[in-house]
Residue, then its C-alpha position, 0 to 999 in steps of 0.5 A: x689711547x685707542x688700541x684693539x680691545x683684544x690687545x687690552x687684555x690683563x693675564x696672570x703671569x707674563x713679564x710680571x711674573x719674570x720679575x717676582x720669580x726673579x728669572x724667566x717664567x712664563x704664563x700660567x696657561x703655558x707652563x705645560x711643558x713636560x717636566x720630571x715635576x709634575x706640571x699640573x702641580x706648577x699650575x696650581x701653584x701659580x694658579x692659587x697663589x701658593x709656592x708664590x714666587x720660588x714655585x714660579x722659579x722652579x717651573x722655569x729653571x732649565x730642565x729637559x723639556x720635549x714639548x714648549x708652548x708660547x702664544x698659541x704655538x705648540x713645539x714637539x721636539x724628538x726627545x728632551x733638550x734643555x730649555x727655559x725662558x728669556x726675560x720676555x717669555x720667550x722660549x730658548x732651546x739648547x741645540x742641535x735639535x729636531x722637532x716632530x711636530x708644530x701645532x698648529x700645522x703648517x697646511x695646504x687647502x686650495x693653493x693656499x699655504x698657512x701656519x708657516x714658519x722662518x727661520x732667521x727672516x732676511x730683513x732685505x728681502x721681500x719674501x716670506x714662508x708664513x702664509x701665501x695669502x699675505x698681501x691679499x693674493x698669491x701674487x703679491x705675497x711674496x710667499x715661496x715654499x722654500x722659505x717655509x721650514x713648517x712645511x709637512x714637519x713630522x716625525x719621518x720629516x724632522x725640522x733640524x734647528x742649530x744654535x744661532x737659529x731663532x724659528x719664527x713660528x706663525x698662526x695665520x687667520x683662517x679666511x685669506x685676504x685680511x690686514x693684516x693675514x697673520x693672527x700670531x707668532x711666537x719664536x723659539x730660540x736655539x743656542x749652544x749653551x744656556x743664557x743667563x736667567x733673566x736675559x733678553x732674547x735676540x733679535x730674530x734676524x741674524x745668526x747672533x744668538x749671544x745673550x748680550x743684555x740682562x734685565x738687571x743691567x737696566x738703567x732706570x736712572x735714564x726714566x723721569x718721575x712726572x705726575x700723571x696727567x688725566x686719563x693716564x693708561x694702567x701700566x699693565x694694560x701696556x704691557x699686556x700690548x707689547x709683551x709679544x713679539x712684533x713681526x716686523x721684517x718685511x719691506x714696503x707695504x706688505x709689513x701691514x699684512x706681516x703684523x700679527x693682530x694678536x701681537x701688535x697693531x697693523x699701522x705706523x700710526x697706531x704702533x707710533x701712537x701705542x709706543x709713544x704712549x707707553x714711553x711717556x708712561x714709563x716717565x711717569x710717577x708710576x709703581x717702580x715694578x709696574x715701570x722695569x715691566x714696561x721698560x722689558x716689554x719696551x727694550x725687547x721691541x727695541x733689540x728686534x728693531x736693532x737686528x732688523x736695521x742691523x742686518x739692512x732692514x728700513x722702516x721706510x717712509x710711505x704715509x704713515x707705514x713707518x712710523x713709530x719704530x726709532x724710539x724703540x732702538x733708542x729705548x733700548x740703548x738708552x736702557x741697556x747703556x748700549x753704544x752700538x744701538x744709540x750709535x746705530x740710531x743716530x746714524x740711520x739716515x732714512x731708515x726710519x720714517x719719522x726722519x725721512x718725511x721730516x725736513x728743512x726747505x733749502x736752497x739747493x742750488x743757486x735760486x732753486x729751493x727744495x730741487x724746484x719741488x714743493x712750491x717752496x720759495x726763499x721765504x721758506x728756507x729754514x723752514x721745518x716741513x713734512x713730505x711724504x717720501x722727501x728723502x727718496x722722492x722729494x717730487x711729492x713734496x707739497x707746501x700746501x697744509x692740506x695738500x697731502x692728506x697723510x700729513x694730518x691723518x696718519x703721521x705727526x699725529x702719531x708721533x706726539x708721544x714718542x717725540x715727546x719722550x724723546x724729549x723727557x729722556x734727554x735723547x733729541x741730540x741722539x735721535x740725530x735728526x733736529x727737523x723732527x723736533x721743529x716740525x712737530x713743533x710747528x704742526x702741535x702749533x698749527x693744528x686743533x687742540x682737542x682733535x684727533x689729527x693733532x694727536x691720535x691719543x689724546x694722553x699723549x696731547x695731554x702730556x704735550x700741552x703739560x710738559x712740552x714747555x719744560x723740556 
């Protein structure tokens, strides 16, 4: 697996940490929020080990908090609120409340604004409040002011938050014109009254701020036990790369900018690649609290993807932009035995890249194949084939293997793994898009076995070559 070594990072705490306290917790380097119990005493406990898992349960019960920390981000609120953890980490906040002060502040040097923040981010639409360098300049960042609620946030200037809203808080990187521009972000959700310990958070878009999922509702039944192949990835080391939150609202090309670096990878094909890999290991024979940690790092990803698409977002087909995205949704329906989610999944058309690229040559009209683009002649019907955007513009369809590079750089060769766990968990019928299936098929038949542009991760081409036969 290739992945950004500063993502590969073990941390004492996190998910991990949710599970042995039984409710949601938190790192050890961000339980400083102001208690009536002293926090210093908190760390320590965590820190050494003693208290064990009933001083980490204490440290996240819900209490008057005035000051919450998460991923780099710091939240000043006016006066103390209840507040506490989802499963994931993530905070909640009961609302209304007023917040004084986001750290690292929201800042404008030199006609750039930075450190900005969202509140319930429009999935439809292509601008942004976070940082107006995204994209690489002012012009085509799509940054306006107005939607930018961290800007000059002080005392005399309150950020007023209301249940139903989700505050998407980021820290941009310092210098402008990098891929992507975001370093992290961390979200504060405010509700009407306290989620039930062990929730998951909401989707960030959408006013539907209901705690409608619980960790204890997951079915595990859903996951094979596979013996591992060589070279299978450390569980924890996934979940290190996945607990965060994937910022992943904006449309067309500027999503690469939008990632941020310390939450997630910038591409289609590495986010594909890292998902279909940790989906294949939670099919493995693994440690049974290594594998419900997974799944909640999995599952969480997947409720966001479900709010995007809920509310009209589209992980469309660009090269290799799109990708990876689906089998999150369908993760999470399959975990959490949600109808909506599966339902939603298979009825997506072209909002997910996989299925928009992927299709079968017809005839589509008396002696005309594939809309006369591509090459294609009647030989070719039925065949399972790849284009670049053939759903929104079939005029870039080539026949040729080689004719259109991203078919071998940065598409199905990041899409193994999660095809493959598609396939292990019995989801191909609810994937509702056969073409993919074959396709892959036929291009793990027609490419190297052994190179990259068969599969990113050789894991994953491992696990093909073992498993693909039974399932």
């Amino acid at each position: 697996m290739r992945s950004d070594s500063k993502r590969a990072r073990l941390v004492a705490g996190g998910i991990g940490a949710l599970l042995a306290a039984s409710c949601a917790t938190t790192h050890v380097e961000e339980a400083t929020a102001r208690v009536a119990r002293p926090a210093q005493v908190a760390v320590a406990e965590a820190a050494t080990g003693r208290g064990g898992a009933q001083a980490a349960a204490r440290a996240a019960a819900p209490r008057l908090r005035d000051r919450l920390q998460r991923n780099g981000v710091t939240w000043q609120l006016r006066r103390g609120a209840r507040a506490g953890r989802y499963v994931n980490g993530d905070w909640w906040v009961v609302g209304p409340v007023e917040l004084v002060e986001i750290t690292p502040r929201c800042v404008r040097s030199d006609a750039r604004v930075q450190n900005g923040a969202m509140i319930n981010p429009d999935p439809t639409r292509p601008h942004q409040g976070y940082d107006s360098a995204l994209a690489g300049s002012a012009a085509h960042s799509g940054y306006r002011d107005a939607l930018n609620v961290a800007l000059e946030v002080s005392p005399a200037r309150p950020l007023r938050l209301a249940p139903g809203d989700t505050l998407v808080s980021t820290v941009s990187h310092e210098a402008a014109g990098q891929l992507p521009q975001l370093e992290r972000c961390a979200l504060l959700t405010v509700v009407a009254t306290p989620p039930p310990q062990r929730s998951f958070r909401p989707p960030y878009c959408g006013v539907d701020k209901r705690a409608r999922w619980s960790a204890d509702d997951l079915d595990l039944t859903v996951l094979a036990q596979l013996p591992p192949v060589p070279g299978a990835p450390a569980p924890r080391e996934l979940v290190a790369q996945l607990e965060y939150t994937w910022l992943d609202h904006l449309p067309g090309y500027q999503r690469r900018f939008l990632h941020p670096s310390r939450n997630m990878p910038d591409y289609g094909r590495e986010i594909a690649d890292l998902v279909g890999t940790a989906a294949l290991t939670l099919n493995l024979d693994i440690a049974s609290h290594d594998k419900r940690a997974l799944l909640i790092a999995l599952v969480q990803l997947g409720v966001d993807v479900f709010g995007v698409v809920r509310q009209g977002g589209r992980f469309a087909a660009d090269g290799g932009s799109g990708s990876g995205r689906k089998l999150l949704l369908l993760l999470a329906g399959a975990g959490l035995r949600e109808p909506q989610m599966t339902a939603l999944a298979r009825d997506a058309g072209a909002t997910f890249a996989e299925d928009a690229q992927t299709f079968y040559v017809e005839e589509t009209s008396p002696g005309v194949v594939n809309g006369g683009h591509g090459g294609y002649t009647a030989d070719d019907v039925g065949l399972p084939e790849w284009g670049n955007r053939h759903a929104t513009d079939p005029s870039l369809d080539r026949k040729g293997w080689h004719s259109d590079p991203y078919r071998r750089c940065c598409t199905a060769n990041g899409w193994v793994g999660c095809v493959l766990a598609a396939r292990i968990m019995g989801l191909r019928d609810a994937w509702g898009h056969p073409p993919l299936f074959d396709y892959l098929d036929r291009y793990m038949q027609t490419e190297q076995p052994g190179h990259w542009m068969r599969s990113w991760s050789p894991f994953c081409e491992r696990m093909w070559d073992r498993y693909r036969g039974a399932f």
